[in-house]
NUTITI-627010 format. One record per atom (N, C-alpha, C): residue number from 0; residue in one letter; chain; atom name; x, y, z. Coordinates in steps of 0.1 Angstrom, whole numbers, plus 2048, in hexadecimal, padded with zeros to 3 digits. Each point is the difference from the previous one (the first is absolute). Layout:
<recs>
NUM / A / A / CA / X / Y / Z
...
</recs>
This chain:
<recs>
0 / X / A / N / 8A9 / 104 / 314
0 / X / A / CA / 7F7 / 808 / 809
0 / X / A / C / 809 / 806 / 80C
1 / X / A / N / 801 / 80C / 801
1 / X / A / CA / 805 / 804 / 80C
1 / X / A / C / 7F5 / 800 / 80A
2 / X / A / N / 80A / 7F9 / 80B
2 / X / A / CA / 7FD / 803 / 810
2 / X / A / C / 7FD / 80E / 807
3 / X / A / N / 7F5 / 7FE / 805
3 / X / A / CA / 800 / 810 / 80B
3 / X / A / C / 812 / 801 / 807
4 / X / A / N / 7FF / 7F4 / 807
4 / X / A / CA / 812 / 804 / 80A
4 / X / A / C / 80B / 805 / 7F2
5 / X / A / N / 800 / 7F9 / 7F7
5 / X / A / CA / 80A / 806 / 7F5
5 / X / A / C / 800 / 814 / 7FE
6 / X / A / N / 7F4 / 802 / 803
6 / X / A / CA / 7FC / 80C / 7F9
6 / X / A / C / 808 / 80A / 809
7 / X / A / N / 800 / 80E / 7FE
7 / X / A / CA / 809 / 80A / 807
7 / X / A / C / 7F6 / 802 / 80E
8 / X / A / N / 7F3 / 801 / 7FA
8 / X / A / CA / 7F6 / 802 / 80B
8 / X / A / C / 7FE / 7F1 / 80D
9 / X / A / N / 804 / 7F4 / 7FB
9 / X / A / CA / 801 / 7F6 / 807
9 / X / A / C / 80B / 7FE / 808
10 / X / A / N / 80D / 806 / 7FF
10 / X / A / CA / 80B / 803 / 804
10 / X / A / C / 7FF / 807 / 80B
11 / X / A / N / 7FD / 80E / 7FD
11 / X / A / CA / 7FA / 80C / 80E
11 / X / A / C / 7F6 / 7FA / 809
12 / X / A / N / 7F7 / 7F7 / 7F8
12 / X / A / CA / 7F5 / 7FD / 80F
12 / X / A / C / 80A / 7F6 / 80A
13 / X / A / N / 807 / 7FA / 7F6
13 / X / A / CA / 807 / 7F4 / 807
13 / X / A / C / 809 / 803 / 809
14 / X / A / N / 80A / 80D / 7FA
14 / X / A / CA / 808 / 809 / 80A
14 / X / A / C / 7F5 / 806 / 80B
15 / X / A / N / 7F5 / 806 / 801
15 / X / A / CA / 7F7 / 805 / 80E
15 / X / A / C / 7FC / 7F8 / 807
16 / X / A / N / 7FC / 7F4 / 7F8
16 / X / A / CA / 7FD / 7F6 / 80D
16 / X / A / C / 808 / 7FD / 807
17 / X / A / N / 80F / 7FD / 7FA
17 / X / A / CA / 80D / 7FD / 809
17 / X / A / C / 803 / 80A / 80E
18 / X / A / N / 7FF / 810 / 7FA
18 / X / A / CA / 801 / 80C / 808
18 / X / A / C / 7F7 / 801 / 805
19 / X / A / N / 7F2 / 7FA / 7FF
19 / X / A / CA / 7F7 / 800 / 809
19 / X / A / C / 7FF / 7F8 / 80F
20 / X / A / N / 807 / 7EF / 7F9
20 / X / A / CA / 802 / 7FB / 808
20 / X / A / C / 809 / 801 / 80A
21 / X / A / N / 80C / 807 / 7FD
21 / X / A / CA / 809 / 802 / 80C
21 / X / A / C / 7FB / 80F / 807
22 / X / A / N / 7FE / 804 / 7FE
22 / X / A / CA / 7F8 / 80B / 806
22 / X / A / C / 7F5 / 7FA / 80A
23 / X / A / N / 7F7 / 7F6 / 800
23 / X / A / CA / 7FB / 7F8 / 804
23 / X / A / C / 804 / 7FB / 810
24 / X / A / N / 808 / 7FD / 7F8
24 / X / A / CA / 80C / 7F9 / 806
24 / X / A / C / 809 / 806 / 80E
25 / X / A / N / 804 / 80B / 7FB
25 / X / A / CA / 803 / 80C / 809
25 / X / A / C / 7F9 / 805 / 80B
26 / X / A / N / 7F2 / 802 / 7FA
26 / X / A / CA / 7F6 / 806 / 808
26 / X / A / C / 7FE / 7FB / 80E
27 / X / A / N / 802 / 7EC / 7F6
27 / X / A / CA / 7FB / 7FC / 812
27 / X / A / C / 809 / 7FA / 808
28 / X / A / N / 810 / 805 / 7F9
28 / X / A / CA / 80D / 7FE / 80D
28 / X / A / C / 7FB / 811 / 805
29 / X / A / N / 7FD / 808 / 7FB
29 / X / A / CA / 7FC / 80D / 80A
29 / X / A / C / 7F8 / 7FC / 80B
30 / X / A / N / 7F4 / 7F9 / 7F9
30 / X / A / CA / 7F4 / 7FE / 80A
30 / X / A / C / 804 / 7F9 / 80B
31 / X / A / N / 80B / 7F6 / 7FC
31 / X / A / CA / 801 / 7F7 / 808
31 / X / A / C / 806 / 80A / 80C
32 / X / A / N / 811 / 806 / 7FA
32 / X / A / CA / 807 / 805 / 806
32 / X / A / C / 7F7 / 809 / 80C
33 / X / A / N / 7F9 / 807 / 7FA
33 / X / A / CA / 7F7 / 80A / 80D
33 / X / A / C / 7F5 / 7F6 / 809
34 / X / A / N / 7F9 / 7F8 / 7FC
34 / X / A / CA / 7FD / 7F6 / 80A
34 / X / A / C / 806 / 801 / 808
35 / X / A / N / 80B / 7F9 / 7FF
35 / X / A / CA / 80B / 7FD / 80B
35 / X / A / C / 80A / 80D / 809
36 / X / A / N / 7FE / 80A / 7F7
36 / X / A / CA / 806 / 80C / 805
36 / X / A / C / 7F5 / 80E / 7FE
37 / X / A / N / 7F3 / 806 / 806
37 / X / A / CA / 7FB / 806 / 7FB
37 / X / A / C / 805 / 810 / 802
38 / X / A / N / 80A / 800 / 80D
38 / X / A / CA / 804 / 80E / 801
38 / X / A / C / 80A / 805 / 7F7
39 / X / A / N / 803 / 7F5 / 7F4
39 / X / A / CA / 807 / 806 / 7F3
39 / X / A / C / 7FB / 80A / 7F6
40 / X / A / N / 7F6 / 803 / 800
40 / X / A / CA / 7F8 / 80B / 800
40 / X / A / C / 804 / 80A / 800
41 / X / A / N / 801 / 802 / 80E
41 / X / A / CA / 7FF / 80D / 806
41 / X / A / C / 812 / 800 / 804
42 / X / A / N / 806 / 7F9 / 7FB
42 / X / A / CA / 80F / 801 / 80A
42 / X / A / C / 808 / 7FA / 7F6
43 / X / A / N / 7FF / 7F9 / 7F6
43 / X / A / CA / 806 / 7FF / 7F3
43 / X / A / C / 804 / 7F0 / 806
44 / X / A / N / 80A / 7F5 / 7FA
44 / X / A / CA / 806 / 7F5 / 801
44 / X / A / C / 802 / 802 / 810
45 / X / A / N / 80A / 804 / 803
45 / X / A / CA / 807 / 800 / 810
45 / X / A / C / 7F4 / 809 / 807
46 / X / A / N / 800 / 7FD / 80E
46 / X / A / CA / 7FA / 809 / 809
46 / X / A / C / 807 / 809 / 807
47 / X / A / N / 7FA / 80B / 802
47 / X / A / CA / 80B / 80B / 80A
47 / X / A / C / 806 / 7FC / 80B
48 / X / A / N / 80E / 801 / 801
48 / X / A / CA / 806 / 7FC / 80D
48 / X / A / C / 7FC / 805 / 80C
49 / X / A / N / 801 / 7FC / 80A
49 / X / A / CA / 7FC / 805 / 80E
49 / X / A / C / 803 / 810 / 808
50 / X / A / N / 80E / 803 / 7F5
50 / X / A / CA / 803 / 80D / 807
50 / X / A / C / 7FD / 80B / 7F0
51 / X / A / N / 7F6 / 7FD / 7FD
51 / X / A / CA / 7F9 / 807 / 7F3
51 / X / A / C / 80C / 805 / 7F7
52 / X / A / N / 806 / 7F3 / 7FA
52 / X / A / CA / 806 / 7FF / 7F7
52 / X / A / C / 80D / 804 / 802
53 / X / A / N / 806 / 809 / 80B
53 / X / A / CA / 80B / 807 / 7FE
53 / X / A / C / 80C / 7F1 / 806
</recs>
């Protein structure tokens, strides 16, 4: 008897949930990251320096 995981179709779901989970995963070192920094938004990683960048 074959296994669903054996199957080609068991393999792909197994591969999305993996890619789902790190995506997951990602999302909330984002969330976290903007918590802690929310004018990354609007100003990217670093903030504008004091004499407007130059």
């Amino acid at each position: 008897m074959k296994r669903w995981y054996h199957s080609a179709l068991g393999y792909e779901l197994v591969k999305s949930l993996q890619e789902l989970r790190e995506t997951l995963r990602a999302l909330g070192s984002l969330a976290d990251y903007l918590e802690r920094n929310p004018s990354a938004l609007l100003y990217g990683a670093r903030r504008p320096s004091a004499n407007g960048g130059r």
